[in-house]
Residue frames relative to the residue before (quaternion, step in Angstrom):
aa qw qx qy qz dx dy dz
X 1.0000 0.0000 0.0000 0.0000 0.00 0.00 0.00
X 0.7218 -0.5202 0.4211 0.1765 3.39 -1.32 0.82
X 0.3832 -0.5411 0.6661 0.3416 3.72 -0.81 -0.28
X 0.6982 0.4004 -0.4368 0.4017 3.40 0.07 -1.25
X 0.5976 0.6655 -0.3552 0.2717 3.90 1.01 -1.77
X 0.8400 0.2438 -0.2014 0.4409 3.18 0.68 -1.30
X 0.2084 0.7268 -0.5263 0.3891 3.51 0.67 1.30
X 0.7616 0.4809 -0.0373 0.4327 2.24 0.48 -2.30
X 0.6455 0.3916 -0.3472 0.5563 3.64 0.86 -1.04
X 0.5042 0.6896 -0.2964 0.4271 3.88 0.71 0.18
X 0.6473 0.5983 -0.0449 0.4701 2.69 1.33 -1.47
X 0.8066 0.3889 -0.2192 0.3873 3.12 0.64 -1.36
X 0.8611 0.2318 -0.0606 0.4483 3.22 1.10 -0.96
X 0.0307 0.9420 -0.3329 0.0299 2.89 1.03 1.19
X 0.5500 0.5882 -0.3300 0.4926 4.03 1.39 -0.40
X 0.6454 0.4756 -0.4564 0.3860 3.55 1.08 -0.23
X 0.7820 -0.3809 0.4360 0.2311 2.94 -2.23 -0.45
X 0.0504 -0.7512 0.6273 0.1992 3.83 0.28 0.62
X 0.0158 0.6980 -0.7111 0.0831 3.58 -1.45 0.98
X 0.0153 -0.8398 0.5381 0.0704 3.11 -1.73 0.40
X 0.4659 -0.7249 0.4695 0.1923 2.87 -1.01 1.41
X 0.1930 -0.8351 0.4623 0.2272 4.30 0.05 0.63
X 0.6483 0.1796 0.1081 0.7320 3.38 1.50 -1.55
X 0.7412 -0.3910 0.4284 0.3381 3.76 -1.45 0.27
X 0.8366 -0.1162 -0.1384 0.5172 3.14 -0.75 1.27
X 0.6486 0.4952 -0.4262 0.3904 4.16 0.92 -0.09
X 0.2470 -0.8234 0.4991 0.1092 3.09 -1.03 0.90
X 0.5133 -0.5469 0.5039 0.4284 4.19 -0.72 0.62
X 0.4811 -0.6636 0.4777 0.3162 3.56 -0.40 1.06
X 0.6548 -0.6258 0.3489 0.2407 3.45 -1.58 0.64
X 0.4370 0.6135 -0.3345 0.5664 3.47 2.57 -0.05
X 0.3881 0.6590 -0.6229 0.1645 3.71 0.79 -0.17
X 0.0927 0.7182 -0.6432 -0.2487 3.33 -1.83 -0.31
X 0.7865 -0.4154 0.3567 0.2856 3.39 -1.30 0.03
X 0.1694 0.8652 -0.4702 -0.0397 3.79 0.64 -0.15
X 0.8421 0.2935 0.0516 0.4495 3.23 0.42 -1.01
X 0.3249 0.7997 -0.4905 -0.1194 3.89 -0.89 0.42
X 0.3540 -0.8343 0.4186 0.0579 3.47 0.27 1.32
X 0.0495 -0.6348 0.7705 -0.0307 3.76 -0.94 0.84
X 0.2123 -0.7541 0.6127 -0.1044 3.07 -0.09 2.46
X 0.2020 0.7810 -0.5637 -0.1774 3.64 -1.38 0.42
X 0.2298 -0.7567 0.5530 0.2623 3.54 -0.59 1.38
X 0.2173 -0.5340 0.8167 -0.0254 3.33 -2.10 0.41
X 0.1220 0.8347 -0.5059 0.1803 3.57 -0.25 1.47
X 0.1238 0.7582 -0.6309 -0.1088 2.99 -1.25 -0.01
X 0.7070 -0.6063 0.3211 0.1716 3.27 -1.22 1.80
X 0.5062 -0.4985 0.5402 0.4510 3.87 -1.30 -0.45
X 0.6647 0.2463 -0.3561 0.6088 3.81 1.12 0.25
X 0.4500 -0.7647 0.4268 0.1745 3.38 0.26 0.77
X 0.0335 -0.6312 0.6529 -0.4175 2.96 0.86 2.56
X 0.1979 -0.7534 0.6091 0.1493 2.81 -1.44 0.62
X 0.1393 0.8742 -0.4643 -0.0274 3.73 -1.08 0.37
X 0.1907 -0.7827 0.5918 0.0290 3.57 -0.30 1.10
X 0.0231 -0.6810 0.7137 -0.1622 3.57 -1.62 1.03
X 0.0900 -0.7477 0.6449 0.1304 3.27 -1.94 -0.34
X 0.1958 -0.7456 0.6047 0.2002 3.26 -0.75 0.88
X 0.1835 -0.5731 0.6727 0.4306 3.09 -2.07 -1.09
X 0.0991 -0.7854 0.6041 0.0916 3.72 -0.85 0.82
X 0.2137 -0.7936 0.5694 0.0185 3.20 -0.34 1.49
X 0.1546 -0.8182 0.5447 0.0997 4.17 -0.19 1.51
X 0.4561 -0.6383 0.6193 -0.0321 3.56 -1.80 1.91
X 0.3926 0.6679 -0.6258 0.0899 3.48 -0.28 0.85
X 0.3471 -0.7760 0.5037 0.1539 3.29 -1.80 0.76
X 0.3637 -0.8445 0.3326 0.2095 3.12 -0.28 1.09
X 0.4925 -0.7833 0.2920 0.2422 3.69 -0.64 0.75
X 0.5993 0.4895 -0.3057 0.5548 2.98 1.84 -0.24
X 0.5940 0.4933 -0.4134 0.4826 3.82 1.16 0.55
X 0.6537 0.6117 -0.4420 0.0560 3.31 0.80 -0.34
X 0.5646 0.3305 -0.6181 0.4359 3.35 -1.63 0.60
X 0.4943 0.6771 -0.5285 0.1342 3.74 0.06 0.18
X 0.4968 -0.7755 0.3812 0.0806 3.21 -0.39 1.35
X 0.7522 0.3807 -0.1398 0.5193 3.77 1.35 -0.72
X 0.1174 -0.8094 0.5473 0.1777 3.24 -0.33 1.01
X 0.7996 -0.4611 0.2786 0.2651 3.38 -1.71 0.04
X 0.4771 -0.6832 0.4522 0.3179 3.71 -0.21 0.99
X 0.3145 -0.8225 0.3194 0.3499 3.19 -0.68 0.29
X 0.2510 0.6515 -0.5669 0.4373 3.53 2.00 0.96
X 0.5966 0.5771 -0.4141 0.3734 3.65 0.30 -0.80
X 0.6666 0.6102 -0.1918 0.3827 3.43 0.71 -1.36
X 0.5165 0.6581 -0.2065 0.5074 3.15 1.42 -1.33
X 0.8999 0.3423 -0.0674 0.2616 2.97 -0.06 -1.51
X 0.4223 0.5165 -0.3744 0.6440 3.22 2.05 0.31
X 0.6344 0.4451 -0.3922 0.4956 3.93 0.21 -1.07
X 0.8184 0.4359 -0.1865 0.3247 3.62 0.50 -1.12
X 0.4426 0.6058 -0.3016 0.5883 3.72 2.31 0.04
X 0.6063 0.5926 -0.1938 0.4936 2.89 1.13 -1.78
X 0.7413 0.3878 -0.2821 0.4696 4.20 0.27 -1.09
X 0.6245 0.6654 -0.3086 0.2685 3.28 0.78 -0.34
X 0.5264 0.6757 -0.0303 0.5152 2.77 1.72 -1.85
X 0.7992 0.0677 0.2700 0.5327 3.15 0.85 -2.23
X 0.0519 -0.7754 0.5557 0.2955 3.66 0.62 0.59
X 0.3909 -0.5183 0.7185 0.2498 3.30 -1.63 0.77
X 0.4949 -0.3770 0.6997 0.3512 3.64 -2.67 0.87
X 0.0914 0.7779 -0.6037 -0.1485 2.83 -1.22 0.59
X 0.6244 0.3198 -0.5416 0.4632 3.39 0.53 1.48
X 0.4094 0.4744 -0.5442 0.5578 3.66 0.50 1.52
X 0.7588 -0.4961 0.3232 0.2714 2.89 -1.81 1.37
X 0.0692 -0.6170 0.7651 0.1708 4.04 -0.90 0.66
X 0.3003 -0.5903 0.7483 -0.0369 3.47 -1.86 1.36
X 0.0285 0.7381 -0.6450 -0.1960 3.25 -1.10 -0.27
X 0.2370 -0.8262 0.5026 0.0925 3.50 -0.70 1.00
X 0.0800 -0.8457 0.4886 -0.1993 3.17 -0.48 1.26
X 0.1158 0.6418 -0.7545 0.0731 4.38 -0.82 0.46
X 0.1627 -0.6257 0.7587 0.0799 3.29 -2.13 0.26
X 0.5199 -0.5839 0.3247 0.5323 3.95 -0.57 -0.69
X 0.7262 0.4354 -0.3767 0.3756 3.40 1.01 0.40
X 0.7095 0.3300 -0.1183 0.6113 3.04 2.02 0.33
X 0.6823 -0.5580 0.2695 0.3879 3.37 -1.14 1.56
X 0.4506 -0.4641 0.6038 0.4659 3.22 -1.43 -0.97
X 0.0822 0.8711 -0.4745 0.0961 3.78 -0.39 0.79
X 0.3664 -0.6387 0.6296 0.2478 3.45 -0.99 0.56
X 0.1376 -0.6425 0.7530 0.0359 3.60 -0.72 1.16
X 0.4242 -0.5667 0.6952 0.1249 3.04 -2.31 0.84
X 0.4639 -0.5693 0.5668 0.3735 3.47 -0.63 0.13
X 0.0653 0.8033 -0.5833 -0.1008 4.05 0.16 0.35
X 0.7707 -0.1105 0.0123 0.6274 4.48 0.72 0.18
X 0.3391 -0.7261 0.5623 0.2038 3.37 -1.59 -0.72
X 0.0577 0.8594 -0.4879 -0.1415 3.23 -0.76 -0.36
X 0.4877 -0.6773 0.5444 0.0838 3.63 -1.10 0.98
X 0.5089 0.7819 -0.3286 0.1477 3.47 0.13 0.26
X 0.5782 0.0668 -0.1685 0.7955 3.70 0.11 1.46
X 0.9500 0.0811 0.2970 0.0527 2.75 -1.41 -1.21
X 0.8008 0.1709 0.1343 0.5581 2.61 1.29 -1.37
X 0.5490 -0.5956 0.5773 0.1026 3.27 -1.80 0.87
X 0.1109 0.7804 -0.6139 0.0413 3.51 0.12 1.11
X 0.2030 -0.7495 0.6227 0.0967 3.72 -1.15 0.75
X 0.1934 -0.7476 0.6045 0.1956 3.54 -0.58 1.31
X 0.3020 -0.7891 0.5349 -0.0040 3.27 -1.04 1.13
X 0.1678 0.8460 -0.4910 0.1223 3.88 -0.12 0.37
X 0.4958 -0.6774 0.4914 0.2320 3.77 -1.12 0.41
X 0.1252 -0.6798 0.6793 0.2463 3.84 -1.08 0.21
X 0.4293 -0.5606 0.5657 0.4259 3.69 -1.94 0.89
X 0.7164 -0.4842 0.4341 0.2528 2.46 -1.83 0.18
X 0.0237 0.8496 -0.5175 -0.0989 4.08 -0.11 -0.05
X 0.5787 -0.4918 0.5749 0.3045 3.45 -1.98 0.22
X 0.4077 -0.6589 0.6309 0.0400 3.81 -0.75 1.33
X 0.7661 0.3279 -0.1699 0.5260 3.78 1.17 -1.00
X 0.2884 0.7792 -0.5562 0.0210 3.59 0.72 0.06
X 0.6030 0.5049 -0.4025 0.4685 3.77 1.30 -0.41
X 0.6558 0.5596 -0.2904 0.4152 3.28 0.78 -0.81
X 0.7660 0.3123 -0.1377 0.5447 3.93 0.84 -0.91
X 0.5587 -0.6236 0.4624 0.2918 3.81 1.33 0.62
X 0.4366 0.6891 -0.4208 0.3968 3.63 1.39 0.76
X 0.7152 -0.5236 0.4409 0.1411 3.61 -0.65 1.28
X 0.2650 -0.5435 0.6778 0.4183 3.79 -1.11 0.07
X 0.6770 0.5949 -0.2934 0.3188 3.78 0.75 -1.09
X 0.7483 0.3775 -0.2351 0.4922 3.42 0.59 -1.72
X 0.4281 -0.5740 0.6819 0.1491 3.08 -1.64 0.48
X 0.6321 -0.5740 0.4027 0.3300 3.69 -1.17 1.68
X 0.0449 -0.6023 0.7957 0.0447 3.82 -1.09 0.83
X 0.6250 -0.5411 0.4699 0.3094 2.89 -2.05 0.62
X 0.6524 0.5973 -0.3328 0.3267 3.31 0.87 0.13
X 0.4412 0.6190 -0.2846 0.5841 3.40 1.86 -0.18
X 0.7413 0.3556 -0.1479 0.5497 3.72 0.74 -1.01
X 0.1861 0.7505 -0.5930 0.2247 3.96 1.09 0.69
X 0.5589 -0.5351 0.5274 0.3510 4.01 -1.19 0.66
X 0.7105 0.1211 -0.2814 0.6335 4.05 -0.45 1.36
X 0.5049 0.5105 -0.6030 0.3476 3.56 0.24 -0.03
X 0.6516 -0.5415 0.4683 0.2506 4.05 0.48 -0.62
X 0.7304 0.1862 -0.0882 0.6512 2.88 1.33 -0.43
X 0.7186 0.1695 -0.3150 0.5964 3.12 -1.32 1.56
């Protein structure tokens, strides 16, 4: 999902509950707050020495310990009105991927993708969800769509790595 999208999806339904879903069926606790938005830009270069530049927004989920049991999550006008303090300060891209980076103690730190949504009652639920990691050079290092990079594909002269 976009930056600009989830504005707009912000936008529309602004009296509800923003929630998030981090992992199947767990939700970011109803203590979350906002801490952190980041206008990330990567500058890379691959194990075949591709290059590839981009920019995200990574919007950071923490739950505070002095809220827990709270039972009411955050409207999503509230939400608004941080992203929209927050752009001022810092305009946010808004047509580059928004992430939202998020850990608890029973769960990594992780950049989550927005992967759908859902409207339901009340509330704004964001399904959250992770992508693997992959080889950018798989032509370049003699790597399969199928096989998965072995250290033997990535040998010193092979080209890759």
């Amino acid at each position: 999902m976009k930056t600009n999208e989830f504005l707009a999806l912000l936008n529309e339904n602004l009296e509800k509950s923003l929630m998030f879903e981090y992992a199947p069926g767990l939700l970011v606790g109803a203590n979350y707050h906002i801490t952190e938005v980041k206008n990330i830009t990567i500058d890379s270069v691959d194990c075949g020495a591709g290059t590839d530049f981009w920019k995200e927004t990574i919007i950071q989920l923490w739950e505070s310990p002095e809220e827990l049991g709270k039972r009411d999550y955050m409207v999503v006008e509230k939400a608004l009105s941080i992203l929209n303090r927050v752009d001022k300060i810092k305009p946010m891209e808004k047509d580059v991927e928004v992430k939202f980076e998020y850990s608890n103690a029973l769960f990594h730190t992780a950049q989550l993708f927005v992967l759908s949504y859902q409207i339901k009652d009340n509330n704004l639920l964001l399904h959250l969800g992770v992508e693997k990691t992959d080889c950018k050079a798989k032509e370049t290092c003699g790597v399969s769509e199928n096989e998965e990079v072995m250290e033997s594909s990535c040998a010193p002269g092979s080209g890759c790595c």
